[in-house]
KOLZA-702786 format. One line per 10 residues: number of its first residue (from 1); their letters; for each residue x, y, z of N, C-alpha, C. Coordinates in steps of 0.05 Angstrom, whole numbers, plus 32768, in hexadecimal, padded with zeros to 4 digits. Example, Ala and Ser with C-alpha at 12.3 -4.5 7.8 and 13.67 -1.06 7.14 Angstrom:
1) AS) 8108 7F8E 809C 80F6 7FA6 809C 8108 7FBE 809C ~ 8101 7FD3 808E 8111 7FEB 808F 8102 8001 809D
END
This chain:
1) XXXXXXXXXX) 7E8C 7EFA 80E0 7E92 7EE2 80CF 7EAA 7ED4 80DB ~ 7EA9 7EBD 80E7 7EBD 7EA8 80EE 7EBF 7E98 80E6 ~ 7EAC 7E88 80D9 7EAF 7E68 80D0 7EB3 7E69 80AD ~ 7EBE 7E5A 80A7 7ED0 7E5E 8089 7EBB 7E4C 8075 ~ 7EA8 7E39 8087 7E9C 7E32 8077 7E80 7E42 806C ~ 7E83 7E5C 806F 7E69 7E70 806B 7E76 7E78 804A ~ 7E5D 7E90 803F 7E63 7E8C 8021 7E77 7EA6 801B ~ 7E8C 7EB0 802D 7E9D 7EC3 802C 7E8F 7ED9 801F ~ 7E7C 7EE1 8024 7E6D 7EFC 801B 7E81 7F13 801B ~ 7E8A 7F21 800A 7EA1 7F39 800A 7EA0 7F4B 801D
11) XXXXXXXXXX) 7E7C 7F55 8024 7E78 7F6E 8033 7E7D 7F5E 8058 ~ 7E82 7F41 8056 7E87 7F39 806F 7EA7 7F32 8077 ~ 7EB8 7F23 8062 7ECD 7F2D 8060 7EDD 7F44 8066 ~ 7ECE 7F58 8049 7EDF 7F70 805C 7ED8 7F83 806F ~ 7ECB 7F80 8081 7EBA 7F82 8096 7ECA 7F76 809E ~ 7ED5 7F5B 80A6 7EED 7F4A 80B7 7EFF 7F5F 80B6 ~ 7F0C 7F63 80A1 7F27 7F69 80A2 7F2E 7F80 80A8 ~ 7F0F 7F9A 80A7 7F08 7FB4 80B2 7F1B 7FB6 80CA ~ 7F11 7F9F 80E0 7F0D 7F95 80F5 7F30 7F98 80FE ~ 7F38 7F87 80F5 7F56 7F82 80F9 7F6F 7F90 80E7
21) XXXXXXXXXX) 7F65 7FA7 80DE 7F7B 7FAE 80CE 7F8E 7FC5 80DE ~ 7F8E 7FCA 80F7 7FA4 7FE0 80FB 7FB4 7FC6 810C ~ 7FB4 7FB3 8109 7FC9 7FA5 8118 7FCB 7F90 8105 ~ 7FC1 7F8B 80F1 7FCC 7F7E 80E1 7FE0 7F6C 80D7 ~ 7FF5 7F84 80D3 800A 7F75 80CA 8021 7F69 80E0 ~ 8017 7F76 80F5 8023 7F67 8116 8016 7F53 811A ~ 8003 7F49 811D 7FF9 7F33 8123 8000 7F13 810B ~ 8000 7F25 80ED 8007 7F0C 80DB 8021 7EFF 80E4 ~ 8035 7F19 80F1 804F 7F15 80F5 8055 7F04 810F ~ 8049 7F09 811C 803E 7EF8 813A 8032 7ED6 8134
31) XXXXXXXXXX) 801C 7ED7 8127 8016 7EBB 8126 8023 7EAE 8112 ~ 802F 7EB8 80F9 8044 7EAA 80ED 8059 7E9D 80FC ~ 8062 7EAC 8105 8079 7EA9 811B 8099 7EB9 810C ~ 8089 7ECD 80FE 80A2 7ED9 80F6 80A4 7ED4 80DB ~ 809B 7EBD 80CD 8099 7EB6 80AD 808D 7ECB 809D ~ 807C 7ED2 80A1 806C 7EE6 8092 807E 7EF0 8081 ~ 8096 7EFC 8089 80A4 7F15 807F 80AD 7F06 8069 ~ 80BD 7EEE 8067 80C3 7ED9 8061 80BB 7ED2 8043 ~ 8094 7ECF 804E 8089 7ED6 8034 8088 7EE6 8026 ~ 8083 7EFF 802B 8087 7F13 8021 80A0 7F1D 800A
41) XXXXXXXXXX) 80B5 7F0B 8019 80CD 7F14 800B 80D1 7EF8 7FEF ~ 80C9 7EE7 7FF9 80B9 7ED4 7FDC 80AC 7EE3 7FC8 ~ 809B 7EE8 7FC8 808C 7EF1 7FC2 8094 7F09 7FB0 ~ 80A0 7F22 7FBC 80AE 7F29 7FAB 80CA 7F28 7F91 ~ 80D4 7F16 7F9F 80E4 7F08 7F8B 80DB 7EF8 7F76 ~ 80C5 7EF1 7F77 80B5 7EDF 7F69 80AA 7EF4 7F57 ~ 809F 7F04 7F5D 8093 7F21 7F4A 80A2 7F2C 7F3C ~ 80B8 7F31 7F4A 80D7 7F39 7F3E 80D2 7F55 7F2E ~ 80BB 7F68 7F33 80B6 7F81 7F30 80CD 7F90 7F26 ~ 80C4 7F98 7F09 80DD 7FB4 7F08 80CE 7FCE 7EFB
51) XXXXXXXXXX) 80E3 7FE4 7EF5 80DA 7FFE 7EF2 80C0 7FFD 7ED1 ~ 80B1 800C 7EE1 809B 8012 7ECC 8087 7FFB 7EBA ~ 8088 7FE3 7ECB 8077 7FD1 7ED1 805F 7FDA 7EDE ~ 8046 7FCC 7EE3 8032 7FD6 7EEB 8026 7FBF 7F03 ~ 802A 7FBD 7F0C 801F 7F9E 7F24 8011 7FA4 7F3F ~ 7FF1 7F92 7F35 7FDF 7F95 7F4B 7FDE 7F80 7F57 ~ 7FE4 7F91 7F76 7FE5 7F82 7F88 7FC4 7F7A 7F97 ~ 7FB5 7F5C 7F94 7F9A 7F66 7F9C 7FA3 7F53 7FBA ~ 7F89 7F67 7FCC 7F85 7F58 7FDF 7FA5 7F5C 7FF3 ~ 7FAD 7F7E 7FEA 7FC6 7F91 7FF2 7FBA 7F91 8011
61) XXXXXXXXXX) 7FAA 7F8F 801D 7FA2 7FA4 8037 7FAA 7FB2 803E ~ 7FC1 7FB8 8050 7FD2 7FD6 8055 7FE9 7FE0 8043 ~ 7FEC 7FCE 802E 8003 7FD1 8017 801C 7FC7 801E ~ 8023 7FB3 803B 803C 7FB5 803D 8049 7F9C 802C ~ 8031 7F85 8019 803D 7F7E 800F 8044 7F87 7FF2 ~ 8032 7F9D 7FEE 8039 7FB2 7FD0 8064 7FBF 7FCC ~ 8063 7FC9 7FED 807D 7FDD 7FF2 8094 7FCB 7FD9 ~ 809F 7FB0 7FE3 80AA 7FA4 7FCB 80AD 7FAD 7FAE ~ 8097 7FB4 7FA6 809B 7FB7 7F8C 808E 7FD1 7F7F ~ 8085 7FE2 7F92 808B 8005 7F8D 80AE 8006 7F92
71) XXXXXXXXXX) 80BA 7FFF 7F9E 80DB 7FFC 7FAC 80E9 7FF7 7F93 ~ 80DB 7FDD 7F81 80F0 7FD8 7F6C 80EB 7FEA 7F55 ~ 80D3 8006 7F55 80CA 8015 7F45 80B8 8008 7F31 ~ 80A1 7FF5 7F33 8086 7FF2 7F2E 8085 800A 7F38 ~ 805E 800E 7F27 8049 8018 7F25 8036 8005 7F30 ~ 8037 8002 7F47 8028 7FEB 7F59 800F 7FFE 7F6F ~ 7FF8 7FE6 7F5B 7FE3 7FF2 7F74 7FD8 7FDE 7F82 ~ 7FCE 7FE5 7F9E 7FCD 7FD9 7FAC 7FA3 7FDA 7FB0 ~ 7FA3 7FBB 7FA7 7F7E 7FB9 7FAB 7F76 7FA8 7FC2 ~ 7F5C 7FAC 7FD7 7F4F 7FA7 7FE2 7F37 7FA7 7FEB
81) XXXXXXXXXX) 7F29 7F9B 7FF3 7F05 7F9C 7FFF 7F09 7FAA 8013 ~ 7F15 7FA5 801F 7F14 7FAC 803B 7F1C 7FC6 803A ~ 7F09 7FE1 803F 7F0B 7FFF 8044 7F21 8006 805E ~ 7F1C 7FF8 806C 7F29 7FF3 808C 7F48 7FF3 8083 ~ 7F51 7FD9 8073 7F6C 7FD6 8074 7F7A 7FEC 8056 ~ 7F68 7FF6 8046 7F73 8010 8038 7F73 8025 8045 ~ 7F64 802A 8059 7F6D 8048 8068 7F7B 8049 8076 ~ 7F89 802D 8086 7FA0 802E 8095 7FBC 8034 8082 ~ 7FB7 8020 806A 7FC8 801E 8056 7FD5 803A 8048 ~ 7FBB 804D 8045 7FBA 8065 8042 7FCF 8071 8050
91) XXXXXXXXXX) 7FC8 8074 806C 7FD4 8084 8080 7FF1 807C 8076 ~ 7FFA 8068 8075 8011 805F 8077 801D 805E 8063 ~ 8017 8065 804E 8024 8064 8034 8012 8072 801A ~ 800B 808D 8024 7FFE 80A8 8016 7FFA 80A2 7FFE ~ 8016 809E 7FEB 801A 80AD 7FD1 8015 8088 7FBF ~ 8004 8077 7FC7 8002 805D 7FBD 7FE8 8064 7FB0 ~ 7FDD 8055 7F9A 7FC6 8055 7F8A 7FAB 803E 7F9E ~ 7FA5 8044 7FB8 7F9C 802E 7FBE 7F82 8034 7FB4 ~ 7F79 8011 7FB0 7F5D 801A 7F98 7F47 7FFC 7FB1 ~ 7F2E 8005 7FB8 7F19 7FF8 7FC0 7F15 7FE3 7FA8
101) XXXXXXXXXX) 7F12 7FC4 7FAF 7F04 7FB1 7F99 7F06 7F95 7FA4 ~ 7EEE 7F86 7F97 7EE8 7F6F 7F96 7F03 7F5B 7F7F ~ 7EFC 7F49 7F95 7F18 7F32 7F7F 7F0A 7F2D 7F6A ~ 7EE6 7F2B 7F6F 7EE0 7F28 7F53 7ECF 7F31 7F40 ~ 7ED4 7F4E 7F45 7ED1 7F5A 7F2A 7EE8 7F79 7F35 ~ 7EFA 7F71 7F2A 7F08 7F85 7F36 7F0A 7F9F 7F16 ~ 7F17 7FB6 7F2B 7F04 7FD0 7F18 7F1E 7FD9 7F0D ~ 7F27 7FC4 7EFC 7F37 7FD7 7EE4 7F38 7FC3 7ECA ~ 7F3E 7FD2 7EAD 7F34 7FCC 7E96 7F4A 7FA7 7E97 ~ 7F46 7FA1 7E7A 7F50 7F88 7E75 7F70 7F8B 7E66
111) XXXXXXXXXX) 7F82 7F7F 7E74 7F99 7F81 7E68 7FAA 7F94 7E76 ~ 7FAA 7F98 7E88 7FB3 7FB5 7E95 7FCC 7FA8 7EA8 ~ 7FD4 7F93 7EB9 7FED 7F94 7EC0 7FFB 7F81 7EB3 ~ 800F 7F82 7EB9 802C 7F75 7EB8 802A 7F5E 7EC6 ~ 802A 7F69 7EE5 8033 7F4D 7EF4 8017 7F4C 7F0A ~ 8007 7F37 7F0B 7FF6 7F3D 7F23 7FF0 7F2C 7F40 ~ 7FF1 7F38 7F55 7FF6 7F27 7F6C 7FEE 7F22 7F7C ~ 7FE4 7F08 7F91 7FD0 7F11 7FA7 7FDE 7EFB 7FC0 ~ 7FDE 7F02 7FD9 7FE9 7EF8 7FEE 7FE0 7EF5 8007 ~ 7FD2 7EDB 8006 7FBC 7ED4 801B 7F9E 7EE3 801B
121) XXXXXXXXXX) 7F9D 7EE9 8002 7F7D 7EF7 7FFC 7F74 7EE9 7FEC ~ 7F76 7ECE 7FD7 7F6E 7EC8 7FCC 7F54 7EB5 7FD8 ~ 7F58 7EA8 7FF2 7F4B 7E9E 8004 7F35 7E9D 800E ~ 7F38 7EBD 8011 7F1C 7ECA 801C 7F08 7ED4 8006 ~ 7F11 7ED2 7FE9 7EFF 7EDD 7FD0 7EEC 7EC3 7FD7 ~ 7ED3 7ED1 7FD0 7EB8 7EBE 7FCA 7EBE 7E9C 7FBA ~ 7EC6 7EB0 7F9D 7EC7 7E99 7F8B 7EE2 7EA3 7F77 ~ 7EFA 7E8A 7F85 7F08 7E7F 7F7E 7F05 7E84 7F62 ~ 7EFC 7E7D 7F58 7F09 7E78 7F38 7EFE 7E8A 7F26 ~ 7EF2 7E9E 7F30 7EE7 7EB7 7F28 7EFC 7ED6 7F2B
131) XXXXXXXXXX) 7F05 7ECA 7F4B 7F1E 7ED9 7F4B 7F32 7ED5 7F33 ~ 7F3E 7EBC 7F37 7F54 7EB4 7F1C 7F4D 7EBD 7F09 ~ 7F34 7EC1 7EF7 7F2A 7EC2 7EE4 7F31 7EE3 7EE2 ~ 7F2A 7EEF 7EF0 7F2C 7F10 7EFD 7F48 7F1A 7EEA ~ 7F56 7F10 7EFD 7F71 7F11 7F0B 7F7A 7F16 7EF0 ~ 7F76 7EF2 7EE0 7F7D 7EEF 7EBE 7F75 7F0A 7EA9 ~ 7F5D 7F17 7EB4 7F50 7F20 7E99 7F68 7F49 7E9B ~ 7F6A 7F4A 7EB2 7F79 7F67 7EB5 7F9C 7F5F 7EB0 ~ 7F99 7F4B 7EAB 7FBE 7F47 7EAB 7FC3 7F44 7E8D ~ 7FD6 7F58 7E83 7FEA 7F52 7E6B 7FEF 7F3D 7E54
141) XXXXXXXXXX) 7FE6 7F35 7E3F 7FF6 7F1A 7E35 8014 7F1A 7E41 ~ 8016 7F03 7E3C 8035 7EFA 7E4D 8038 7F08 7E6A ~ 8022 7F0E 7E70 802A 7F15 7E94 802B 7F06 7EA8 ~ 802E 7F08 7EC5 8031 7EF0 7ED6 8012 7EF4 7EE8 ~ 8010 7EDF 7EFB 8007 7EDD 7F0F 801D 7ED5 7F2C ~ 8015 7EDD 7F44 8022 7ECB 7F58 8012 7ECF 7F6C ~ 8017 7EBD 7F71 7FFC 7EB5 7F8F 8009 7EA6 7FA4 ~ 800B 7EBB 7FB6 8014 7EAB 7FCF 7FF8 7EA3 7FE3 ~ 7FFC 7E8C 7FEC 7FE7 7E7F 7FFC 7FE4 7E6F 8013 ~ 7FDD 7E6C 802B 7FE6 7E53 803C 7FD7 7E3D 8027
151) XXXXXXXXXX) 7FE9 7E28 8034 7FE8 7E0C 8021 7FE8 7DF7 802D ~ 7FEE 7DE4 802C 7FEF 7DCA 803A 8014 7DB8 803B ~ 800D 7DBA 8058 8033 7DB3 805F 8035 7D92 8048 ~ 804F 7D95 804A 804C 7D79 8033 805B 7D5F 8040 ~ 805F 7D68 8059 806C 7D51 8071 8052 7D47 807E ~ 804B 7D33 8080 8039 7D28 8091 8030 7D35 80AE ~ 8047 7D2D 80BC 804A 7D2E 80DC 804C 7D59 80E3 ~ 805D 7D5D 80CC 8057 7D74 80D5 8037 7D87 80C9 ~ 8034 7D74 80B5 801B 7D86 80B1 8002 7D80 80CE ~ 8004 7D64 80D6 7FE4 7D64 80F0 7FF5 7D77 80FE
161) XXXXXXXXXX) 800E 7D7D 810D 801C 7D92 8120 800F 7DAD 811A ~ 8009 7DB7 80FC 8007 7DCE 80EF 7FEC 7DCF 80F3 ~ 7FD9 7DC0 80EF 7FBC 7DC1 80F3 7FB7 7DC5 8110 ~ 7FC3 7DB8 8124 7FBE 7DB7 813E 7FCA 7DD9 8143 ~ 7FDE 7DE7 813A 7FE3 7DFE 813F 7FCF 7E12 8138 ~ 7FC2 7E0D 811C 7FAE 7E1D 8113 7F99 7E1B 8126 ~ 7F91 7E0C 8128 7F72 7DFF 8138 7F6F 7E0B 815A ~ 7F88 7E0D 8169 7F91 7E0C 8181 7F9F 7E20 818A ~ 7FB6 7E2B 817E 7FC8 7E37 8187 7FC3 7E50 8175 ~ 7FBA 7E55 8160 7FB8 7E73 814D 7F98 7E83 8162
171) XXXXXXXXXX) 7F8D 7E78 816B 7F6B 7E86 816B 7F7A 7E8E 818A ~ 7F86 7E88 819F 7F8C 7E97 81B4 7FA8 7EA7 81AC ~ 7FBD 7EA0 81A0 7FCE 7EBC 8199 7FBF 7ECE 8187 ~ 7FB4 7ED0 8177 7F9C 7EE3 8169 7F92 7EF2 817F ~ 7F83 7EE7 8195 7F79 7EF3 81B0 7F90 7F0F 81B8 ~ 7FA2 7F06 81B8 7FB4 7F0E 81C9 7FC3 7F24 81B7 ~ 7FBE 7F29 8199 7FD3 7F3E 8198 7FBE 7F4E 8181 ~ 7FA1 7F3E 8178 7F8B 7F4A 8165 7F6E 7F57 8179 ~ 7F6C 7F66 8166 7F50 7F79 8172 7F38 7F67 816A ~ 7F3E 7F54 8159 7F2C 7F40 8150 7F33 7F22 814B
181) XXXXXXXXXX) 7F32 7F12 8161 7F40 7EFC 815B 7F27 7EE8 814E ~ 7F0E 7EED 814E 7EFE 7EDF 813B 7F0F 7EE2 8126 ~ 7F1A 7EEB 8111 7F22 7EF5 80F4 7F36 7EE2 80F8 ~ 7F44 7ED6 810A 7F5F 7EC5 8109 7F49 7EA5 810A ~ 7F39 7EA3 811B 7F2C 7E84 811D 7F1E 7E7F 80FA ~ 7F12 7E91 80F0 7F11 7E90 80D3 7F2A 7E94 80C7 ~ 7F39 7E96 80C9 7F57 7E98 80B8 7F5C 7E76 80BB ~ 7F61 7E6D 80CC 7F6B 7E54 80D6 7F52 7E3E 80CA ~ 7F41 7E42 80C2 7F26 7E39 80C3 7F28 7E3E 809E ~ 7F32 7E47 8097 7F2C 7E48 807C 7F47 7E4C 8067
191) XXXXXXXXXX) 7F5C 7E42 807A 7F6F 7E36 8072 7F6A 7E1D 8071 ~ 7F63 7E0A 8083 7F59 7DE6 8081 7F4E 7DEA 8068 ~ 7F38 7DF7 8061 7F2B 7DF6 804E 7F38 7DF8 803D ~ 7F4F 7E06 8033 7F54 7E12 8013 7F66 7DF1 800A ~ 7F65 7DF5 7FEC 7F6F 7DDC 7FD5 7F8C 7DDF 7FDE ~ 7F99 7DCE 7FDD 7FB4 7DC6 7FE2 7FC1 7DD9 7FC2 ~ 7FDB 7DCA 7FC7 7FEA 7DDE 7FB1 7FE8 7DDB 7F92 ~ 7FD7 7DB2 7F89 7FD7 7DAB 7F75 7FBC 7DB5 7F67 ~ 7FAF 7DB8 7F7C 7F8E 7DC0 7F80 7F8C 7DDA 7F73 ~ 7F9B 7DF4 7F80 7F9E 7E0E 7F7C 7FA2 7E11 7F60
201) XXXXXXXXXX) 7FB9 7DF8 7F52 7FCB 7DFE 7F3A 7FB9 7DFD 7F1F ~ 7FA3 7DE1 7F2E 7F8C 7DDA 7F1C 7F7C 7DF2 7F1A ~ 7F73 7E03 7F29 7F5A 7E16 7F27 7F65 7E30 7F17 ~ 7F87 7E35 7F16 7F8F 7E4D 7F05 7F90 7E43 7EEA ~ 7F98 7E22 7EE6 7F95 7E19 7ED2 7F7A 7E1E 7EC7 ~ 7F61 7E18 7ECF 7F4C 7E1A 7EBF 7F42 7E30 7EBF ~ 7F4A 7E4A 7ECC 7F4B 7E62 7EC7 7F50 7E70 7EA9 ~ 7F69 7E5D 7EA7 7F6E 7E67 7E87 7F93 7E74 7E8B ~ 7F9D 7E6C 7EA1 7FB8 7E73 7EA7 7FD3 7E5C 7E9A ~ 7FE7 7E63 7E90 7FEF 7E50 7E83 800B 7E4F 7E98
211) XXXXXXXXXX) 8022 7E37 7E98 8039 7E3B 7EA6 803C 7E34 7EC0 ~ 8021 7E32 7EC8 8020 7E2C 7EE9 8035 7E1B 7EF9 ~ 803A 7E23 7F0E 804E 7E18 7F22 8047 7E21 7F38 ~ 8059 7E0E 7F4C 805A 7E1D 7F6B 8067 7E16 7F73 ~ 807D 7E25 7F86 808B 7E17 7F9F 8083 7E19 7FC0 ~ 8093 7E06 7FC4 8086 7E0F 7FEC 8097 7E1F 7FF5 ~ 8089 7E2B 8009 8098 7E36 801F 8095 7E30 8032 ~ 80AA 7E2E 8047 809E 7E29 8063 809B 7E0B 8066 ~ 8099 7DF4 8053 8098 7DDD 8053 8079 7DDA 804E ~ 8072 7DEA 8038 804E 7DEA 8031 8040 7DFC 803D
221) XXXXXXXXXX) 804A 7E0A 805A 8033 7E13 8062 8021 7E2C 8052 ~ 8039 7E2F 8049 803D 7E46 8029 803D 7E3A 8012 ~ 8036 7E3E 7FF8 802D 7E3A 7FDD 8030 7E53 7FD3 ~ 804E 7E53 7FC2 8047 7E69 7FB3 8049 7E60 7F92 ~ 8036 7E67 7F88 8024 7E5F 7F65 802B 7E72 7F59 ~ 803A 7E6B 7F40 803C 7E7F 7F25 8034 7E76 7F0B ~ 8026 7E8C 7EFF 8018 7E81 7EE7 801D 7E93 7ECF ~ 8019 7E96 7EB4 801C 7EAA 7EA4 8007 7EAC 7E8D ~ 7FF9 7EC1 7E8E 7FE7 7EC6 7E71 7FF0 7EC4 7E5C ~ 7FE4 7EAF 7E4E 7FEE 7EAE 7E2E 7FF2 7EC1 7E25
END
């Protein structure tokens, strides 16, 4: 699966990410250009995790963006499709709850976390607003969402620069440091595609999420969205 305009079938997805998960988190760090971490550390601040909270992280693949907030003493588990990027995840971090699942029907009861989170996986779910809908029905009254996402730069000149990087310059560094650089020409490929940041804000809205916001990072290339269950 390379082209983003196909219908993101899950068993082909995580089949992609099978593919590319023991180098993973080097290569995000590579074609970011070092931002990644960046996000990550957004991201957690934004979650702002504390002791004996419960926060699922979906669309975890090797958990390193879970570590954050097992660290601040959550009860954080880490969910994925992809079998590939939980058994690396495994190896690497034993004593974590990592649990196999679909963004959209994911396998735990209604009302069950605190805080819930997903970081560049929301993308690759089938259907968008089925995820949200998901996401909503296992989370807490008064609990959060946060969703980090690539987004759309909000500078003109540097966003065609940013497209010409995606388009051009991501599918041969992918070559060069991934076991699968198809999985990066669909990354790049289905980033053009995704709703900008007002777009994203609309679809948690009619999800049924109340509070919505977002700020940029990166100057857009990042979107990170917070929402809260009535």
């Amino acid at each position: 699966m390379t082209r983003a305009s196909l219908d993101k079938q899950p068993h082909e997805v995580a089949s992609m990410f099978d593919g590319v998960a023991a180098n993973y988190d080097l290569t995000n760090d590579v074609i970011s250009l070092g931002q990644a971490r960046q996000w990550r550390k957004a991201v957690a601040a934004a979650v702002d995790a504390r002791p004996a909270q419960k926060v699922l992280d979906l669309a975890a693949g090797t958990a390193t963006s879970s570590q954050p907030f097992a660290q601040a003493g959550a009860y954080v588990v880490p969910c994925d499709f992809s079998l590939g990027m939980l058994t690396v995840g495994k190896r690497r971090h034993p004593w974590m709850p990592f649990t196999a699942g679909d963004g959209m029907k994911l396998p735990f009861k209604d009302e069950v976390f605190d805080t819930v989170t997903i970081s560049f996986g929301l993308r690759n779910i089938q259907d968008t607003e089925t995820a949200l809908r998901e996401l909503y029905r296992v989370t807490k009254p008064g609990g959060r969402v946060v969703i980090c996402e690539f987004s759309q730069p909000t500078w003109a000149p540097f966003r065609t620069v940013y497209t010409e990087y995606l388009m051009r310059a991501l599918p041969p560094t992918a070559r060069a440091v991934s076991s699968n650089p198809d999985a990066y020409v669909y990354l790049a490929e289905s980033i053009r595609a995704w709703p900008d940041q007002p777009g994203l804000a609309a679809l948690l809205q009619k999800a049924g999420w109340s509070k919505v916001a977002w700020r940029n990072l990166t100057g857009g290339v990042v979107a990170l969205h917070r929402a809260t269950r009535a």
